[in-house]
C-alpha positions as CSV (number, residue, x, y, z in Angstrom):
1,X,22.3,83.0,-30.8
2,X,18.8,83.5,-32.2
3,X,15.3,83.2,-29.8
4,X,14.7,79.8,-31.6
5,X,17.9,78.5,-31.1
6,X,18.3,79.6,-27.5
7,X,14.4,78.0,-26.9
8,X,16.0,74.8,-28.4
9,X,19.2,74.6,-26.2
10,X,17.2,74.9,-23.1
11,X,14.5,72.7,-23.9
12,X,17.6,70.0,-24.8
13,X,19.2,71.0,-21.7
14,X,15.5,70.6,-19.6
15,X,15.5,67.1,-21.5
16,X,18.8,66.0,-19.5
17,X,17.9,67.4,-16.5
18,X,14.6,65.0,-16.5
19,X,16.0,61.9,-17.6
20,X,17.7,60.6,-14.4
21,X,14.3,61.9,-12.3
22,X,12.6,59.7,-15.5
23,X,14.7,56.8,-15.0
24,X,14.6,56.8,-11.2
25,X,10.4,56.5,-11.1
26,X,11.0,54.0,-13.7
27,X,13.0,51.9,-11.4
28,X,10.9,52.3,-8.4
29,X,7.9,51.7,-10.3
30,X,9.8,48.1,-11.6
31,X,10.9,47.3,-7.8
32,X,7.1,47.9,-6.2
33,X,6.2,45.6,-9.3
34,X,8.6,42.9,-8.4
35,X,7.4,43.3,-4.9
36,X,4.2,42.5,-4.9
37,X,4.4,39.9,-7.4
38,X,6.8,38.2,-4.9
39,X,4.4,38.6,-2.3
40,X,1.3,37.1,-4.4
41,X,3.5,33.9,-5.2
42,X,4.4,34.0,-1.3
43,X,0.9,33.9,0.0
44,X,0.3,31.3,-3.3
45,X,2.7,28.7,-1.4
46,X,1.8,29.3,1.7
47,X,-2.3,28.9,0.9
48,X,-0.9,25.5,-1.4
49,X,1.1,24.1,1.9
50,X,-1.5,24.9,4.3
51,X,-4.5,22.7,2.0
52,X,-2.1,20.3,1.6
53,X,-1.2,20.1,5.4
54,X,-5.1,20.2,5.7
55,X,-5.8,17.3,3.7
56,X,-3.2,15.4,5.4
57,X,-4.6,16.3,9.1
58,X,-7.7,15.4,7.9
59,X,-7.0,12.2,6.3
60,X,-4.7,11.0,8.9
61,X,-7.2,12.0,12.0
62,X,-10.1,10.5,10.3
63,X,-8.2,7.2,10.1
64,X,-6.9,7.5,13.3
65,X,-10.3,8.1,15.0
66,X,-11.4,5.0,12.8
67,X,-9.3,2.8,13.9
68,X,-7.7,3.1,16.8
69,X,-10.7,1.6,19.2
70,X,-10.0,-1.4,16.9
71,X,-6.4,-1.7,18.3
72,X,-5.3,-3.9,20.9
73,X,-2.4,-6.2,21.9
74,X,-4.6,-9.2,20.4
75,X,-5.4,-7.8,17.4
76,X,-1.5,-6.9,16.9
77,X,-0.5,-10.1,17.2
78,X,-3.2,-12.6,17.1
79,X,-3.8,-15.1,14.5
80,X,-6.5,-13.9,11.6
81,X,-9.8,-15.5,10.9
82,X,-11.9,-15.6,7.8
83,X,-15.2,-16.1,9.2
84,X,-15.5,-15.5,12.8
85,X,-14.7,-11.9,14.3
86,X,-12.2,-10.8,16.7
87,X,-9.5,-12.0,14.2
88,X,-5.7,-10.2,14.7
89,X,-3.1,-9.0,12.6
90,X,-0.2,-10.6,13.9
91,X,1.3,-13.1,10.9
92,X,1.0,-9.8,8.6
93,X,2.5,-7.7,10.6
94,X,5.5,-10.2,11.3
95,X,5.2,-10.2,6.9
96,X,5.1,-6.6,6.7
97,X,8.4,-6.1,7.9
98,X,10.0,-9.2,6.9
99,X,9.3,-8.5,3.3
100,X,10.3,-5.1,3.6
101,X,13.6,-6.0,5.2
102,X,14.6,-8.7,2.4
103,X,13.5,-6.0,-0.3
104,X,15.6,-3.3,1.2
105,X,18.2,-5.8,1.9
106,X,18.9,-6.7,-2.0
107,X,17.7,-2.9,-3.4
108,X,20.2,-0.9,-1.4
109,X,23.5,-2.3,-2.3
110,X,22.4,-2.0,-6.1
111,X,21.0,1.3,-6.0
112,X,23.5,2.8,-4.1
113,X,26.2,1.3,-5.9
114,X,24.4,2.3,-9.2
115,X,24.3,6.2,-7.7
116,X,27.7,6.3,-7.0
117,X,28.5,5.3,-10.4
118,X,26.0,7.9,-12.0
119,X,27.5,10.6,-9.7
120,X,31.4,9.8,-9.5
121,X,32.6,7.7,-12.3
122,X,30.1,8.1,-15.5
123,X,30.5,10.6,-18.1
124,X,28.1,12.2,-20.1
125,X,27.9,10.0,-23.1
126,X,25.3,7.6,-24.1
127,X,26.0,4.9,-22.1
128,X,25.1,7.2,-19.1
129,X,21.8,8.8,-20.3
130,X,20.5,5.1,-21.2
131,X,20.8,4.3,-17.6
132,X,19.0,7.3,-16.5
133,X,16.7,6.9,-18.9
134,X,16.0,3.3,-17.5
135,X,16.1,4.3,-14.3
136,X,13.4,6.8,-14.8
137,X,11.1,4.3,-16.8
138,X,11.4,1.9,-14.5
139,X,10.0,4.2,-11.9
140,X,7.4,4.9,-13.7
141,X,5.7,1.8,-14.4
142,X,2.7,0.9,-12.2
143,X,3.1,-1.7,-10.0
144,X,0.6,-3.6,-10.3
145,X,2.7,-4.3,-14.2
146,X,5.5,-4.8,-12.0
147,X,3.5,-7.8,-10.1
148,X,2.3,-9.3,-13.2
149,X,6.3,-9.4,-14.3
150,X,7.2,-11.3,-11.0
151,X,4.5,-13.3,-11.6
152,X,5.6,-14.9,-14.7
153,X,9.3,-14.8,-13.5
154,X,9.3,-15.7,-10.0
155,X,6.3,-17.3,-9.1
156,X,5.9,-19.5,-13.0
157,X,8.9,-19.4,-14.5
158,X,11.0,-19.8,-11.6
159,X,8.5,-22.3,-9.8
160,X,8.8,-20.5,-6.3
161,X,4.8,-20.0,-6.1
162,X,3.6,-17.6,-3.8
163,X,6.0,-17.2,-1.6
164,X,8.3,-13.9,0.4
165,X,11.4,-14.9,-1.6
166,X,9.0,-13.8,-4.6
167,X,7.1,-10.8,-2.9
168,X,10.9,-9.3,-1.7
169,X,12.6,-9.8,-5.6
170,X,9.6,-8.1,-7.3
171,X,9.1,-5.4,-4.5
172,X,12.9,-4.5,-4.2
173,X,12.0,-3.7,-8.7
174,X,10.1,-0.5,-7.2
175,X,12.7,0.0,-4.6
176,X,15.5,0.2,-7.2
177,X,14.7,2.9,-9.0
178,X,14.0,5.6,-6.7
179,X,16.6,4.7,-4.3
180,X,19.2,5.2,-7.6
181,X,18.0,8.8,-8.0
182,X,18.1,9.5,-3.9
183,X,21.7,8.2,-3.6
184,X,23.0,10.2,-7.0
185,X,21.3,13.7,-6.2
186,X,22.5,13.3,-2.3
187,X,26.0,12.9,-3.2
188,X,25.8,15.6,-5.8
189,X,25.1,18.0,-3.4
190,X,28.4,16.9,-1.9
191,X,30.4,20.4,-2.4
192,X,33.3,19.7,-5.0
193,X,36.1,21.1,-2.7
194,X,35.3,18.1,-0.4
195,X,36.9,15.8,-3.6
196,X,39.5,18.3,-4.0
197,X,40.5,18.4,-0.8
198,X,40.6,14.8,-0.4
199,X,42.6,14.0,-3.7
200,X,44.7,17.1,-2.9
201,X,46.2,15.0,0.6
202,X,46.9,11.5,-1.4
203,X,43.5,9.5,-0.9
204,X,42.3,7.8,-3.8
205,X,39.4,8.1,-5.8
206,X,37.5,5.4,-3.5
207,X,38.7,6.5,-0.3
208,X,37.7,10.0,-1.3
209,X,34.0,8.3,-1.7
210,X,34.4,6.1,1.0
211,X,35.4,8.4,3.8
212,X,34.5,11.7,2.8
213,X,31.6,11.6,0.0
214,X,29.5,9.1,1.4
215,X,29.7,10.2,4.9
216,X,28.2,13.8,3.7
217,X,25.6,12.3,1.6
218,X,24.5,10.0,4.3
219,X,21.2,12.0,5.7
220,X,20.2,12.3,2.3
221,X,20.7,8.9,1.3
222,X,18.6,7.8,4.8
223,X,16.1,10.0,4.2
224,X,15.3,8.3,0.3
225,X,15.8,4.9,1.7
226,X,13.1,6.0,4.7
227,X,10.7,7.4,2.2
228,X,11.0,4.3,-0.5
229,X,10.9,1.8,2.8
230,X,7.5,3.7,3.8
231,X,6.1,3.3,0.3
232,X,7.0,0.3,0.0
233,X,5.1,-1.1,3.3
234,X,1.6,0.1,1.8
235,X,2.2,-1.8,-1.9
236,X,-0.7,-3.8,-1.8
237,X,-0.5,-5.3,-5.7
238,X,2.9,-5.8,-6.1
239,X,2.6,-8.5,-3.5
240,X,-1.3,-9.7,-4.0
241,X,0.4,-11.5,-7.6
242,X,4.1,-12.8,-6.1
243,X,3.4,-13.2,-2.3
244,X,0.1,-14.3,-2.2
245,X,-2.8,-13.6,0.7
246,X,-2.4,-16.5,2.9
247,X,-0.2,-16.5,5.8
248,X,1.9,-19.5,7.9
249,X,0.0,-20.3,11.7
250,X,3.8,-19.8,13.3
251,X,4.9,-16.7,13.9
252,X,7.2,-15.9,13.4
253,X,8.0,-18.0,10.1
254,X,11.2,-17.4,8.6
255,X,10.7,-19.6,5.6
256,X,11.4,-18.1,2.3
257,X,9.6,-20.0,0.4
258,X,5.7,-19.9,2.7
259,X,3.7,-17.3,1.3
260,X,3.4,-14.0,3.1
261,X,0.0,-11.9,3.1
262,X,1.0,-8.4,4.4
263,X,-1.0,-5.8,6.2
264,X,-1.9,-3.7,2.8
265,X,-2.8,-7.3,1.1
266,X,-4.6,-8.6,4.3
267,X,-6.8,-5.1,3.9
268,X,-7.6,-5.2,1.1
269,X,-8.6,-9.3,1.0
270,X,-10.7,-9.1,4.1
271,X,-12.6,-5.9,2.2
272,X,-12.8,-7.4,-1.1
273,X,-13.3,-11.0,0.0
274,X,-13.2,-11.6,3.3
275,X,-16.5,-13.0,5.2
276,X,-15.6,-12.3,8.9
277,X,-19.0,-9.7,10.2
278,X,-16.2,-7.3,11.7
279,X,-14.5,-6.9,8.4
280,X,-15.2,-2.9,8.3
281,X,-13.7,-2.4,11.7
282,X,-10.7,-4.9,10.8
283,X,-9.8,-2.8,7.9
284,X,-9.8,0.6,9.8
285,X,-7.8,-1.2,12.3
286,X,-5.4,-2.4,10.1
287,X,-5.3,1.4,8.7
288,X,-5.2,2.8,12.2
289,X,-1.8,0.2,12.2
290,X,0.1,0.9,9.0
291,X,0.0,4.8,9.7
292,X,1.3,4.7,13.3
293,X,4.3,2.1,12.0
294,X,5.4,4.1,9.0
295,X,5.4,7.3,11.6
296,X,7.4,5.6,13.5
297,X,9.4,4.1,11.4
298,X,10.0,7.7,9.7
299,X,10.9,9.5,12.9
300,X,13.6,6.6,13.9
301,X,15.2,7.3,10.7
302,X,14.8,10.9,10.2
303,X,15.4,12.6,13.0
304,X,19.1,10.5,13.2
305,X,20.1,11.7,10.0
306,X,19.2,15.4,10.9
307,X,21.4,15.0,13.9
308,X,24.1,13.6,11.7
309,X,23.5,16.1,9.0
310,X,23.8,18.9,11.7
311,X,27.0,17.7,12.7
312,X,28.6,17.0,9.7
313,X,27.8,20.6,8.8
314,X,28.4,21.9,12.4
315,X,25.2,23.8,12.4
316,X,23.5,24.6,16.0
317,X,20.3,25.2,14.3
């Protein structure tokens, strides 16, 4: 073997011995990469949850701070006044609810049923993505549109006038929606050997839903319906167009047909139009009021279904 040819063989043979030590820099060079890349997007979300969190604190303690000298038992549930001050809250408060409850009360049997039908029984075909596609749009629209539409149906075309009957039909038109996509995605997550299971024992395709689907797709169900019920007691122009912004003297007025000023409207009308001097302090009160019930209203939902989520999963945690 000549010099040249020897000098070749050993450089090829130097070439080999290098590649692995090549290839290993490579790699950790890739992996301190990845690293802090992974540690830039952590400190990313963590800086984007804490401004959020601060902007929340402060909007919540400002309000707070506003309004809650302006609450007292009177004000909760004492009769409003248009022109001298010390008016209350109490026929809108009684409204708030009431509304909400007849809303939730014709939105949830749809929805859910509408959910179950996405999740367990539709196929993909076009029949399917239509309805999603409706679904979707629908929750989209504004809703003050959505107030002009009950508008002309209910309170025209229907000849209810202002009324709750109205406000509830148009409101539970935002409801819908949202409550379709909770109530499909919660039972989704449902794991398939849960069906499998069930089926594999005898049970039908509804008593598979019934007793073991729905039960497991129950916190996440409550949680949507807590959420849309929450949004749903701040909607101010859905209801300024179908319910109206008077209120009955009697409380509380069961009548379905008696128009029904809620809190949001009653804010919003003693603001805008409202003469009484204390107007400014009515409205933070009134503020003050619709953030401590939807905090409570959250927590005696929420908290429930974690418990029941935790046991369905058995988890101590």
């Amino acid at each position: 073997m000549t010099d040249e040819a020897l000098s070749k063989d050993v450089l090829q043979q130097g070439k080999k011995l290098m590649q692995p030590a090549v290839r290993t820099d490579l790699m950790l060079y890739s992996l301190r990469g990845v690293r802090l890349s992974d540690r830039i997007a952590t400190l990313a979300m963590w800086a984007a949850g804490i401004v959020i969190l601060g902007i929340l604190v402060a909007f919540l303690s400002y309000m707070l701070v506003k309004g809650l000298p302006a609450l007292s038992y009177h004000f909760i549930t004492g009769m409003p006044s248009d022109i001298r001050a010390g008016g209350g809250v109490g026929p809108q408060f009684f409204n708030s609810f009431y509304i909400l409850a007849l809303s939730m009360l014709f939105a949830i049997p749809i929805a859910v049923g509408a959910g179950i039908y996405l999740a367990e029984y539709a196929g993909n075909n076009r029949l399917t993505d239509l309805i999603r596609l409706s679904t979707e749009s629908l929750a989209t629209v504004p809703s003050i549109v959505l107030g002009l539409f009950g508008m002309i149906i209910f309170v025209n075309t229907l000849g209810l006038g202002f009324s709750i009957i109205g406000g509830a039909l148009t409101l539970m038109l935002l409801n819908i929606p949202v409550l379709v996509r909770v109530t499909e995605e919660a039972i989704r997550t449902v794991p398939d050997q849960y069906r499998e299971a069930s089926l594999a024992l005898g049970a039908t395709k509804w008593q598979t839903i019934w007793r073991v689907i729905l039960p497991n797709a129950l916190p996440g169900i409550i949680t949507g319906i807590t959420l849309t019920a929450g949004r749903a007691m701040g909607e101010t122009a859905i209801l300024i167009f179908t319910a109206g912004t008077t209120v009955s003297r009697t409380v509380p007025d069961f009548s379905l047909t008696a128009a029904g000023e809620t809190l949001a409207v009653h804010m919003w009308y003693v603001m805008a139009v409202g003469l009484v001097p204390d107007r400014l302090d009515i409205a933070n009160g009134i503020g003050a009021l619709l953030i401590i019930t939807i905090l409570i209203f959250n927590l005696m939902f929420t908290i429930p279904a974690k418990m029941w989520q935790r046991k369905m999963t058995g988890s101590s945690h």
